[in-house]
N, C-alpha and C positions, 0 to 999 in steps of 0.2 A: 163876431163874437168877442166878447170883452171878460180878460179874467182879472181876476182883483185877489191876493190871496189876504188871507183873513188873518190874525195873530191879538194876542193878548195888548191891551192898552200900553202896559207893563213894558213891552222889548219894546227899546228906543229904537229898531233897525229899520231902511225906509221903505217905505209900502211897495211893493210888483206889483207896475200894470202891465199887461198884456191883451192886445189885441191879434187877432184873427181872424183873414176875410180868406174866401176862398176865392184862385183864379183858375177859374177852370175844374174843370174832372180830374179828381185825385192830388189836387195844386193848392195850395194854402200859402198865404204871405201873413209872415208874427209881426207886427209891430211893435215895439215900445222904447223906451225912454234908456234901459239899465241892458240892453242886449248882450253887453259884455261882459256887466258881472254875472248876467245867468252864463256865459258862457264857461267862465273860469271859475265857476260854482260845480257846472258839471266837469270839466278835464281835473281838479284836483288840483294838490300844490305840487310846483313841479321837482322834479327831485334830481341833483346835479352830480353826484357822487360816482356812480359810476362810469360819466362818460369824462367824467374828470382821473379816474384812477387810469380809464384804457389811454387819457392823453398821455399820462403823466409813465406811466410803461412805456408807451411808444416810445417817448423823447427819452428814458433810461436804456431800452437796448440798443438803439437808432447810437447812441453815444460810444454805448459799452462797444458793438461792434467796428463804428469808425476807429476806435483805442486800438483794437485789437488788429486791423489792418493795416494801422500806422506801423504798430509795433511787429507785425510779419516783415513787412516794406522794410524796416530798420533794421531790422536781422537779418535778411535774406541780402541785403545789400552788405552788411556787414560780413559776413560768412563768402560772398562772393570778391570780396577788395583782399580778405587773408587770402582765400586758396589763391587769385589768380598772383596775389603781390610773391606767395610764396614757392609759385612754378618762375617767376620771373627771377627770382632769386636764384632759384636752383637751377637753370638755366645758364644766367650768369658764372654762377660758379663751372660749372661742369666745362664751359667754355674754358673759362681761365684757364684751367688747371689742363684741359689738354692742348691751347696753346704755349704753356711752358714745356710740358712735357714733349712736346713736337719738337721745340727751339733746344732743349738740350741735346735730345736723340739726333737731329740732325747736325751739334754741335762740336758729338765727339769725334766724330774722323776728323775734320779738318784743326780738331786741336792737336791728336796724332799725328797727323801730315805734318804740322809745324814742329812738335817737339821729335820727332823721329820722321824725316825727309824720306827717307830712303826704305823706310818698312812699307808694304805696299799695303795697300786698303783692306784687301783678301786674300787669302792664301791662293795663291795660284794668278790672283787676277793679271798679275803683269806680263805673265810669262802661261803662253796657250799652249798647249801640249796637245801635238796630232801623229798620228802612225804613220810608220814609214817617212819619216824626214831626218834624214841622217843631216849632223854636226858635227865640226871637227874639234869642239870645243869639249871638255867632259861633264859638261852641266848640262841640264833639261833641255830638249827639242824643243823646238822652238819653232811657231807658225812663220814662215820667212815670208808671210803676207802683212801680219802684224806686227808693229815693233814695238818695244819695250814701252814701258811707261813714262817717261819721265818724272822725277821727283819735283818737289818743291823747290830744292837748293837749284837743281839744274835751269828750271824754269827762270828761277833770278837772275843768275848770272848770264845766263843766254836775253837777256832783256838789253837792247840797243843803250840805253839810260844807265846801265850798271855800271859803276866808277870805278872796276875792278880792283886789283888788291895795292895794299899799300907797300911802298917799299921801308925796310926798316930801315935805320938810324944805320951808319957805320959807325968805328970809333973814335973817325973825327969830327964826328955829327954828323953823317948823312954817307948814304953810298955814295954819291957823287960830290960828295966835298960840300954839301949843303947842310943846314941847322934845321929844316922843315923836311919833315916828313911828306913824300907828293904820292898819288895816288897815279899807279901804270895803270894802262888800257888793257882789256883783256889781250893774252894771248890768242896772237894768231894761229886761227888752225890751218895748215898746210890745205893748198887746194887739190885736191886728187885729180886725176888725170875724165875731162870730161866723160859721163856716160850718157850714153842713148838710149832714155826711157820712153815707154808709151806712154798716153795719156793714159792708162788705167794706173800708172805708176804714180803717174803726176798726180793725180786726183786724190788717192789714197796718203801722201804727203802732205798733200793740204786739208785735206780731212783732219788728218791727225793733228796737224799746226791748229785747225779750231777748235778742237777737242782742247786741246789742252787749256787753250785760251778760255775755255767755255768751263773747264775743269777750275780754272783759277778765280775766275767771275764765282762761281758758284759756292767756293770756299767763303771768299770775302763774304757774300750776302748773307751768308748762314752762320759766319761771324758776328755779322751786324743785326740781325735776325736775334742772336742771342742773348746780345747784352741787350736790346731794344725789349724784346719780352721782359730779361732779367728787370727793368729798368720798372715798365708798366706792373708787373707783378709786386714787388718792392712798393712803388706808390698807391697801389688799391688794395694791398692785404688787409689793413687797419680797417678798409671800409669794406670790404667783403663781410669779413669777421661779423663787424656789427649790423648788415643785412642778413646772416645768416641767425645772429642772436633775434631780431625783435620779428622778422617776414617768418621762421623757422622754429624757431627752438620756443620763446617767448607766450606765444597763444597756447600751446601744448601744456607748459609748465603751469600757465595758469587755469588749466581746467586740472590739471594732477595736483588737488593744493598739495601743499607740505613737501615740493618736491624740492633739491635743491636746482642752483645756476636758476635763478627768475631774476636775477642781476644780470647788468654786464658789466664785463671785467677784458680788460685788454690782452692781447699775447705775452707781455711781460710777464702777465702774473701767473703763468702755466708753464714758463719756458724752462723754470728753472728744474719744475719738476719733471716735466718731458724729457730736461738733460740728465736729472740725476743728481741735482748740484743744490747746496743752498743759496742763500741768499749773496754770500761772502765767496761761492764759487767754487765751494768744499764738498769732498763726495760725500752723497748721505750712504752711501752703502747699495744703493740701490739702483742697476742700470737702468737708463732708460729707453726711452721708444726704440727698438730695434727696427732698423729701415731700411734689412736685409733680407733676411726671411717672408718668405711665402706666406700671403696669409692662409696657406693650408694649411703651414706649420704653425703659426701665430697670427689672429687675427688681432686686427685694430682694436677692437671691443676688449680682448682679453688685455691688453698694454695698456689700453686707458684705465680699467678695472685695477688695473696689478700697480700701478701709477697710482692709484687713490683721485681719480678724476673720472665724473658722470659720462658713463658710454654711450646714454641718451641724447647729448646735446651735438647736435651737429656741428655746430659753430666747433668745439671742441677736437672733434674728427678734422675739420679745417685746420686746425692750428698744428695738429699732429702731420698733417701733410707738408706746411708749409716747413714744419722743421724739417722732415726729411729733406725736401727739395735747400735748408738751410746748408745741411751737410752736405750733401752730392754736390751743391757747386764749392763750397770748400775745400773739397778734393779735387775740383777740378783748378779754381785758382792755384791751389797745391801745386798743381803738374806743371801748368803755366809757369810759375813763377822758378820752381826748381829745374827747370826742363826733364822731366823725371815722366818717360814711362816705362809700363810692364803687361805682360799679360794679364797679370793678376789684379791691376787697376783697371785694366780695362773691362775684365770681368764683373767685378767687383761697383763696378759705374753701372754697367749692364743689369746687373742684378739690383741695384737699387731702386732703377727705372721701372723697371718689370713690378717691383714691389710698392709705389708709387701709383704705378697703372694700377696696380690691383685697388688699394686705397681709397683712389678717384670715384675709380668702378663702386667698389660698395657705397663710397659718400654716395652718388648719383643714386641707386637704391634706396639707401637711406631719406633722401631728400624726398624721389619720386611717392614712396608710400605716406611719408608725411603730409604730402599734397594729396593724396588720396584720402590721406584721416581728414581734412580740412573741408575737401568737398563734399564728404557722407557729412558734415558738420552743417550743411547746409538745408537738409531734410529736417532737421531738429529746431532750426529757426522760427518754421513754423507754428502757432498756435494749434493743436489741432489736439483729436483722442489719444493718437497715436505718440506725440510727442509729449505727453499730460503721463503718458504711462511711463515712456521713458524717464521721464523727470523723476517719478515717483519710484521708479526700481531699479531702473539702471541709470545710475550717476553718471556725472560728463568726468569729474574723478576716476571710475571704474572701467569707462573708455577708453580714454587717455592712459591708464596702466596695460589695459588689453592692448593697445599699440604698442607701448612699448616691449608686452613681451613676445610679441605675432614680429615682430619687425628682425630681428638677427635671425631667425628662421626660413622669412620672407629674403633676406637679403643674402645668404650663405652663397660659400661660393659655387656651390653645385644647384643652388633653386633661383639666384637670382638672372634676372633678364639683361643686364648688361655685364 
């Protein structure tokens, strides 16, 4: 069967032939010429719009979320290098600070021993006191198993090497007619009539001979021990300072805008006010950081407040310690050099340390919780609902205050942990 369609002379369009043979039952094959334009005559013009918007979508979120990954990745790495750089910081510090504080406390006897030989270490410790041991002497009983202490001076001069004392001058220059003063051998001590000890006698002799020796070693090292800390503490205060400014203090200040210390500024420029002094070295009227008192009785917070310097800034609280520890060895040089002591200095050293320790202890607080604000900082890095909310109500400003004022409370010295 052959179809032809018919149309007006008039439309120039070109003529449909179509043929159709049947193959088979129910099977028909079309022949013609234009099979394609009847085809895309019946599908319609094709329309490309909206498989072109869903590409054009895909390839915008497909984008927006790689952005948004990047920028989690960058944050959360970011929030992770502050909190750990600034446990690493406070770390270091807390170290320092109680190996100075170790090197001094174990500094001050053997500076006693030097400036006063003969005062014993402890009340009592020289001389053992037991019941029923009669002496003919009228002074304290006396363990007749332990013997006295020996002093520093004694320990010298009983040293093989000691060049004993010098003879002075006569009037015709010299005791023995000489112009040079010579140096005699120690005095011999008379030998007593031999005794017949046990070895438990013996043993306890020589015990005591290593003790002492073990006693004099151990001065030296804690000697050397002190100006060695003094020495390393001295050279890394400047760079302490400024790891506690930008790993500590720095990231805080700048989420609190408008706060001050978002600078750094050196020890100098605090020292004068931590002393009380101006610039030229004159009183202003105003004491300063007291490095005696308890901080029951005065804490650190209230002297920097009272001082006119930010109680927020840690670095600050460092500086405030290292002058303390400025003074206490100033007093101690003091002793040194004057041979000058007392109870009242030695107290009085005591009591610094103590106040010192206290210091430390709340820096270490201080530090520990700001490392805490740093890693709750890390949730917020996030993209997400939850930090979209925060953004919008509770400011990293409004944070960063909430810490500052949760933190002297958290750190007091009845709630804090060290």
């Amino acid at each position: 069967m052959t179809l032809v369609s018919r149309r007006p002379k008039s439309d120039s369009r070109p003529q449909l032939l179509l043929s159709i043979e049947q193959d088979g039952p129910e099977q028909y094959k079309v022949h013609g010429s234009q099979l394609e334009i009847v085809g895309a005559k019946l599908r319609g013009r094709p329309h490309f719009i909206v498989p072109f918007t869903l590409a054009a979508l895909t390839v915008l979120f497909t984008a927006v979320f790689q952005v948004i990954n990047w920028s989690n990745s960058v944050k959360v790495n970011n929030a992770t290098d502050v909190a750990k750089h600034a446990l690493e910081v406070s770390q270091n510090v807390t170290a320092a600070i109680g190996r100075r504080h170790y090197a001094t406390l174990t500094f001050i006897p053997p500076l006693r021993d030097l400036i006063r030989p003969n005062e014993p270490p402890h009340p009592g410790a020289s001389v053992l006191l037991v019941p029923n041991v009669r002496d003919d002497s009228s002074g304290p009983k006396r363990n007749p198993n332990v013997a006295p202490v020996t002093s520093s001076a004694e320990l010298w001069t009983s040293r093989p090497d000691h060049p004993g004392t010098f003879e002075k001058p006569g009037p015709n220059g010299g005791a023995s007619g000489g112009s040079v003063a010579r140096a005699l051998p120690p005095k011999a001590v008379p030998l007593a009539a031999p005794v017949l000890a046990d070895d438990s006698e013996g043993r306890l002799q020589d015990a005591r001979a290593r003790l002492n020796e073990w006693d004099t070693e151990l001065k030296k090292r804690r000697f050397d021990s002190y100006y060695a800390h003094l020495k390393q503490w001295n050279e890394g205060i400047d760079q302490l300072l400024t790891d506690v400014h930008y790993a500590l203090d720095q990231p805080i200040f700048l989420d609190a805008n408008g706060s001050p210390q978002v600078t750094h500024q050196g020890f100098g420029r605090y020292y004068n006010q931590m002393r009380g002094t101006d610039e030229n070295d004159r009183s202003t009227g105003t004491e300063g950081i007291d490095c005696k008192r308890s901080l029951k009785e005065k804490s650190l917070t209230d002297e920097l407040t009272r001082l006119g310097l930010y109680p927020n800034s840690l670095k600050l609280r460092l500086a405030g310690i290292h002058f303390c520890f400025m003074q206490l060895n100033a007093l101690l040089d003091d002793a040194k050099t004057k041979r000058t002591w007392s109870k009242d200095l030695y107290d009085d050293l005591v009591r610094r340390l103590g106040r010192i320790r206290e210091m430390g202890n709340e820096l270490n607080c201080y530090a520990l919780h700001r490392v805490d604000y740093y890693e709750k900082q890390k949730d917020g890095a996030f993209v997400s609902p939850g930090s979209v909310w925060r953004w919008a109500f509770q400011s990293r400003e409004r944070a960063a205050q909430e810490h500052f004022d949760q933190t002297p409370g958290h750190c007091s010295r009845d709630n804090r942990p060290t």
